[in-house]
C-alpha positions as CSV (number, residue, x, y, z in Angstrom):
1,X,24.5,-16.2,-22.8
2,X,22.1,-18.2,-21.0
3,X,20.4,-17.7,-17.6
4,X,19.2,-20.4,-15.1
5,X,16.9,-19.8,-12.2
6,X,16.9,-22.0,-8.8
7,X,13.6,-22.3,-6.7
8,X,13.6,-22.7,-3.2
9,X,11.4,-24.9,-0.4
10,X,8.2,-26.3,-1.9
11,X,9.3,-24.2,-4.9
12,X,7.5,-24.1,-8.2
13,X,8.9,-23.0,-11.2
14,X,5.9,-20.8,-12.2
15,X,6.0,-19.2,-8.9
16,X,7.2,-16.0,-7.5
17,X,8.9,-13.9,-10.2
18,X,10.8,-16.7,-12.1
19,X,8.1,-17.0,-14.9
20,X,8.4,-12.9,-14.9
21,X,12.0,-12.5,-15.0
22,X,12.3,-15.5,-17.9
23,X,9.9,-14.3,-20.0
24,X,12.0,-10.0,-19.9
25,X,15.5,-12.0,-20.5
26,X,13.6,-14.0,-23.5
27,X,12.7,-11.0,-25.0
28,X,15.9,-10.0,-25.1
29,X,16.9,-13.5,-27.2
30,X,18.2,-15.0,-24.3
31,X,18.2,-18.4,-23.2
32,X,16.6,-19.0,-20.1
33,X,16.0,-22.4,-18.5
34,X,13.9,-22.6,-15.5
35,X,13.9,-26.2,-14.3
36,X,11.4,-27.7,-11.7
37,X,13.2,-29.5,-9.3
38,X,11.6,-32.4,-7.3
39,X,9.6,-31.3,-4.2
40,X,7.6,-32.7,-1.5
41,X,4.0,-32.3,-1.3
42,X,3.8,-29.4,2.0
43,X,0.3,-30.5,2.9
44,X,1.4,-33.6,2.9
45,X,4.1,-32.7,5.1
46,X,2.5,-31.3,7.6
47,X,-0.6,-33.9,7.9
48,X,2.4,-36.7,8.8
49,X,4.1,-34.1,11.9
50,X,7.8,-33.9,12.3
51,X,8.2,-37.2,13.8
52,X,7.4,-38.8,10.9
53,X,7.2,-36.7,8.0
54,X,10.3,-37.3,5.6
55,X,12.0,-35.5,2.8
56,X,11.5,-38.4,0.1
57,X,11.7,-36.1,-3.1
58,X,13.6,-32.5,-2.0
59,X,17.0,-33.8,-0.5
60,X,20.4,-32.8,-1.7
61,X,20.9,-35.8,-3.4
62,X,17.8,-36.1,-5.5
63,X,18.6,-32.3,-6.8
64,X,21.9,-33.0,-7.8
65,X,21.3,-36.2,-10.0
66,X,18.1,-34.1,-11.7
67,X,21.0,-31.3,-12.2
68,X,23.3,-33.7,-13.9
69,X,21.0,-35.6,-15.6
70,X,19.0,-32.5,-17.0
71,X,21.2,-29.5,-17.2
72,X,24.8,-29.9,-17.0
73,X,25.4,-31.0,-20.4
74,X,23.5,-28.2,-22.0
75,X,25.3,-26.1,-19.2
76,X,28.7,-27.2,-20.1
77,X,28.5,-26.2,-23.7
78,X,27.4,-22.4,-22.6
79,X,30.5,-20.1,-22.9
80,X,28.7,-17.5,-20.3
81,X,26.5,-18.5,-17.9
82,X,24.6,-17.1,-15.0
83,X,22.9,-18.7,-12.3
84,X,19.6,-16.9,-10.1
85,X,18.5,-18.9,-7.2
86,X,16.1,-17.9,-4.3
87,X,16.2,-19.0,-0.7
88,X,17.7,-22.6,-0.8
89,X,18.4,-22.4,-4.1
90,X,21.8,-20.1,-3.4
91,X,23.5,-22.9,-1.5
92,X,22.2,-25.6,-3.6
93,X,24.0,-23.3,-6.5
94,X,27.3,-23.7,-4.2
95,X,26.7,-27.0,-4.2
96,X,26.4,-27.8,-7.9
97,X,29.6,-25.3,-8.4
98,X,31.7,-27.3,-5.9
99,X,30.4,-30.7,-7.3
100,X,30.9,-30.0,-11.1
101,X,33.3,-27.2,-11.3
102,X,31.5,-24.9,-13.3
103,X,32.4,-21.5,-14.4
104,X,30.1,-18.9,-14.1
105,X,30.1,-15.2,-15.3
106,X,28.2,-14.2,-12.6
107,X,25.8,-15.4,-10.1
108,X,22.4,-13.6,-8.3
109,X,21.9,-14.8,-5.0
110,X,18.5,-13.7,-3.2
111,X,17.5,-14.0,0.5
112,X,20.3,-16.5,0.4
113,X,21.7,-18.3,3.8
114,X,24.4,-21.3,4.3
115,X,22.3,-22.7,7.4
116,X,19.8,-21.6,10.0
117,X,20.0,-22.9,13.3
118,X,15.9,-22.2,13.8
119,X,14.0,-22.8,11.0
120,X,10.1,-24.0,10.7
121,X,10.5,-28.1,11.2
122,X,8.1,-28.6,8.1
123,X,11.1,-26.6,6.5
124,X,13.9,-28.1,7.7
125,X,12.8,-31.4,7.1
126,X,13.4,-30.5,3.3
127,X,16.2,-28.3,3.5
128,X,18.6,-29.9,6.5
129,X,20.2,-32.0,3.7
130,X,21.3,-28.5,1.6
131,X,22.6,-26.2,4.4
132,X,26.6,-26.6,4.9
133,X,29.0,-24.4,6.0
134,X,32.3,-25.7,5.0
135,X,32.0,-25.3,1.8
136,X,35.7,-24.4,-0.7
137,X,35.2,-21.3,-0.6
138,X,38.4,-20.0,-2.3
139,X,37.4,-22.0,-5.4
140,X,34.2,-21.2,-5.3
141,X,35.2,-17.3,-5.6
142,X,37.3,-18.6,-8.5
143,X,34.0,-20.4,-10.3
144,X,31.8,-16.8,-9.4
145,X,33.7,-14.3,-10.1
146,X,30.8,-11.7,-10.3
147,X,27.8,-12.1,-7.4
148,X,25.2,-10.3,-6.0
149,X,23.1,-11.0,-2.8
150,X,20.2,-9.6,-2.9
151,X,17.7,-9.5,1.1
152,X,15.2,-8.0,1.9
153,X,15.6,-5.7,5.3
154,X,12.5,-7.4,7.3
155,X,12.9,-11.1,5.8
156,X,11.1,-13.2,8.0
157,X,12.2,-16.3,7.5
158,X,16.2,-15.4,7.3
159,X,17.8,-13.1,9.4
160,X,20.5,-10.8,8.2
161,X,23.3,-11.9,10.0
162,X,22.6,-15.3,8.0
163,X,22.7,-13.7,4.5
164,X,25.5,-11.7,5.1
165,X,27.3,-14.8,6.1
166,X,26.8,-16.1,2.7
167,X,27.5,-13.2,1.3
168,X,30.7,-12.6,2.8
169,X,32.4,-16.1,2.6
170,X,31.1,-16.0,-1.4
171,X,32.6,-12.5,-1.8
172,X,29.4,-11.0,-3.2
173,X,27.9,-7.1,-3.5
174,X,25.4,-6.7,-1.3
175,X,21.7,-4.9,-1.8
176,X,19.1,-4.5,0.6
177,X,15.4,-4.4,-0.8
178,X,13.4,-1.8,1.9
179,X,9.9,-3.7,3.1
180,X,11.0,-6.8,1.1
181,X,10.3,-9.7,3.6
182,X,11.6,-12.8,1.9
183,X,11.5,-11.5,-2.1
184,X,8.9,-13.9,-2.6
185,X,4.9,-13.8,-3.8
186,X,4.0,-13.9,-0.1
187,X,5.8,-9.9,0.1
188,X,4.2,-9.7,-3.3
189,X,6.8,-10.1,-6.1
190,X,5.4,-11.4,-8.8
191,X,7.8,-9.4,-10.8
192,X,11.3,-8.1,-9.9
193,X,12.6,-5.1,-12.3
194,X,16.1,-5.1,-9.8
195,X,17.2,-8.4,-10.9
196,X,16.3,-8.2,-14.3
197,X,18.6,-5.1,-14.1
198,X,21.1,-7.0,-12.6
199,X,21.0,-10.3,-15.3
200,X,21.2,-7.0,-18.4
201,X,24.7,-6.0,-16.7
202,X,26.2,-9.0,-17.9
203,X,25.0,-9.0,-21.7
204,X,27.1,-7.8,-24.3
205,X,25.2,-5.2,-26.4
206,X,25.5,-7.7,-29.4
207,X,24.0,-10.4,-27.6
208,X,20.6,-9.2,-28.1
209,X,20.4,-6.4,-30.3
């Protein structure tokens, strides 16, 4: 089986609980790939303002091409496969599963949304480009048949009624995190036992004894 992990916003690949959560699946002999997606600098960001700060590097466009050029091959070959993504990184999962039809065994959403009508300008200048609506949604249910959304009861940044929206329209299970703001470093998770759990439900007891 193999796992792949989907920042979010000014993201980092060794942030948050990512590093955490491939290093438990590895020691089960799993494969875990963790990509680094191309991001804006934030400081840079916010020294140019909103009038003319622009996404140049995190845009829709520039994550897909660095998912086909880098992962779906390697993906495609997989026979199970399960995607985690945090905050932008659910819909950007939606949009690589619309976009390349691929079949997943499961999927972990968390702190996920489709589109926030108020969101932080030095935020939505990178992620205007991701958030849609409109998405197949009958096919994606097809390509995820298993999927979790995982939110935190207090998340700052996106409000319930957002990730349940998600949730909802992608058919998932749903499981609220008491006191966990945004499930990111900044509400301290530097580790994340819960989704771990959740990625073991999906392995066959061969796969890594």
């Amino acid at each position: 089986m193999k796992f792949v992990i989907f920042h979010g916003t000014y993201g980092s690949s060794e942030g948050n609980w990512f590093p955490y959560l491939k290093k438990q699946l590895e020691l089960m002999n799993q494969k875990v790939i963790l990509p680094q997606y191309p991001k804006d600098d934030h400081e840079e960001i916010l020294k140019l303002g909103p009038k003319k700060a622009k996404a140049n590097l995190q845009n829709l466009d520039n994550w897909l091409d660095y998912f086909k050029k880098n992962l779906l091959k390697e993906i495609k070959n997989e026979k199970k496969v399960v995607f985690v993504g945090h905050s932008i990184g659910p819909v950007f999962i939606l949009h690589v599963l619309e976009k390349f039809n691929i079949q997943l065994d499961c999927a972990i959403f968390v702190a996920p949304f489709l589109w926030l009508p108020k969101m932080a300008w030095d935020y939505e200048i990178p992620a205007k480009t991701f958030m849609k609506t409109d998405f197949n949604f009958e096919k994606l249910k097809k390509l995820v048949p298993v999927s979790y959304v995982v939110y935190g009861d207090n998340d700052t940044y996106v409000d319930k009624k957002y990730t349940y929206e998600f949730g909802s329209k992608i058919g998932s299970h749903f499981i609220e995190v008491k006191g966990g703001g945004h499930l990111n470093a900044e509400f301290k998770f530097f580790s994340f036992p819960l989704i771990f759990e959740l990625c073991k439900t999906r392995l066959d007891t061969v796969d890594y004894l």
